[in-house]
C-alpha positions as semicolon CSV with decimal commas, in nm:
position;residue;x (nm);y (nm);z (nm)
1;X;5,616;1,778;24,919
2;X;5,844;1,772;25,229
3;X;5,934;2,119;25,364
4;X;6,113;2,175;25,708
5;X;6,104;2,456;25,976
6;X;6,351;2,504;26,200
7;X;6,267;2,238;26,403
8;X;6,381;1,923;26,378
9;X;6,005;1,766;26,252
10;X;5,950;1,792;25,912
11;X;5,600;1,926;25,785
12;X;5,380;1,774;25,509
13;X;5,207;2,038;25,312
14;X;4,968;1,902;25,071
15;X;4,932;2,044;24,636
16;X;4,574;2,025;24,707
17;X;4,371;2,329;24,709
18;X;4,143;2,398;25,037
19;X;3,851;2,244;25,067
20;X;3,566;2,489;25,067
21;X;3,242;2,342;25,222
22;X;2,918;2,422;25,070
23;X;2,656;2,663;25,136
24;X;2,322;2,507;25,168
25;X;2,055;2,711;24,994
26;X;1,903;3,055;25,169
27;X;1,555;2,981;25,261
28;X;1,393;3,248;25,444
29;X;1,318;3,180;25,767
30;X;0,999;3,337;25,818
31;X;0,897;3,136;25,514
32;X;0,519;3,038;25,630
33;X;0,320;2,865;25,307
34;X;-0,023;2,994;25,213
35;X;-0,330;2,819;25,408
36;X;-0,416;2,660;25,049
37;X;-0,090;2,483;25,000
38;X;0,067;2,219;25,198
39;X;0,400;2,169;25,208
40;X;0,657;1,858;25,184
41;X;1,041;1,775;25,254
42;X;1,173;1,501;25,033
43;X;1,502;1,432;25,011
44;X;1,764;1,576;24,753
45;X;1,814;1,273;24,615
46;X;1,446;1,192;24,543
47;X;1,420;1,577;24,411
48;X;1,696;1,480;24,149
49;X;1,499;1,198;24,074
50;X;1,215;1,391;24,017
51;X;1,383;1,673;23,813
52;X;1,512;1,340;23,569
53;X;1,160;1,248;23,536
54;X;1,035;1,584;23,470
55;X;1,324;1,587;23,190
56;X;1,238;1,241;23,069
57;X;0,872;1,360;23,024
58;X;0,942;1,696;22,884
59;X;1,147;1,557;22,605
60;X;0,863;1,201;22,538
61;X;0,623;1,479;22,480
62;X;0,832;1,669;22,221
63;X;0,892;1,353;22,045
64;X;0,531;1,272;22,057
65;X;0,446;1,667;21,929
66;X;0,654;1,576;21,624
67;X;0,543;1,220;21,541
68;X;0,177;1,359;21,568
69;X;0,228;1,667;21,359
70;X;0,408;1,400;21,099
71;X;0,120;1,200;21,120
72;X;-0,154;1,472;21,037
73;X;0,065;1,573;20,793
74;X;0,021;1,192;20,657
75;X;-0,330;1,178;20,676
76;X;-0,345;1,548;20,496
77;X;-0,181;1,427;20,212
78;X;-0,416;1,077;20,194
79;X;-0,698;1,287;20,204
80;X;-0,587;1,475;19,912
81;X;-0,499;1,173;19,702
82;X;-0,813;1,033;19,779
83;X;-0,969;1,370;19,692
84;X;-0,792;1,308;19,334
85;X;-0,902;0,977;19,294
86;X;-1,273;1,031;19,411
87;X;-1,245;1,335;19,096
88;X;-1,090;1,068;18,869
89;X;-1,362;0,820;18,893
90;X;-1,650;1,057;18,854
91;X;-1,492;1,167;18,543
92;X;-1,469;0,795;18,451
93;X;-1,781;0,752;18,546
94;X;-1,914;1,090;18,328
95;X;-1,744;0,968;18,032
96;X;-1,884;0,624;18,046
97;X;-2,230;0,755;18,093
98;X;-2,258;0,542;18,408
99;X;-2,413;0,781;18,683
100;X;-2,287;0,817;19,041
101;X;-2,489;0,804;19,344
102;X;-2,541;1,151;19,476
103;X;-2,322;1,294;19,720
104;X;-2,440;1,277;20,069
105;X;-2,485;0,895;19,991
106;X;-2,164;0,840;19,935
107;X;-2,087;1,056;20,250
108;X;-2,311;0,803;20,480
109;X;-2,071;0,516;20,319
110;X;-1,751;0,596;20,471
């Protein structure tokens, strides 16, 4: 937009609003780390790369956490059918008069 003053050049003034420059982050200056630590300066954009990572990571392990729950929940449910079945045949077995080994040798089998 074009705007005049009394003198003869005109003046541009711009729509835009100010530019306001960033604050860097307060770090204490008398920030001294402990003996046991050592300290590092990486860049911002390597810190935002690591922060992506750390997200990337966070959110593998949660899918992991669920697959494994779903998968001991799997191997629950086998055990119980094969609990069934293992009940099944000895009553087979009972009824055909055919005797089953004892237990703890079928234990040492699988």
């Amino acid at each position: 937009m074009l705007t005049s003053r009394t003198g003869p050049t005109p003046e541009v003034t711009s729509s835009r609003p100010p530019t306001i420059p960033r604050t860097p982050p307060v770090v204490p200056a008398t920030f001294v780390p402990h003996p046991s630590e050592s300290s590092i300066v990486i860049s911002i954009s390597k810190f935002r790369g690591l922060c992506h990572t750390l997200q990337t990571l966070t959110a593998t392990q949660s899918v992991l956490a669920q697959q494994m729950a779903a998968i001991c929940a799997h191997q629950d449910q086998l055990i119980a059918t094969q609990t069934q079945h293992t009940v099944i045949l000895r009553q087979i077995q009972h009824h055909l008069g055919i005797l089953s080994p004892p237990e703890h040798d079928m234990l040492g089998l699988s």
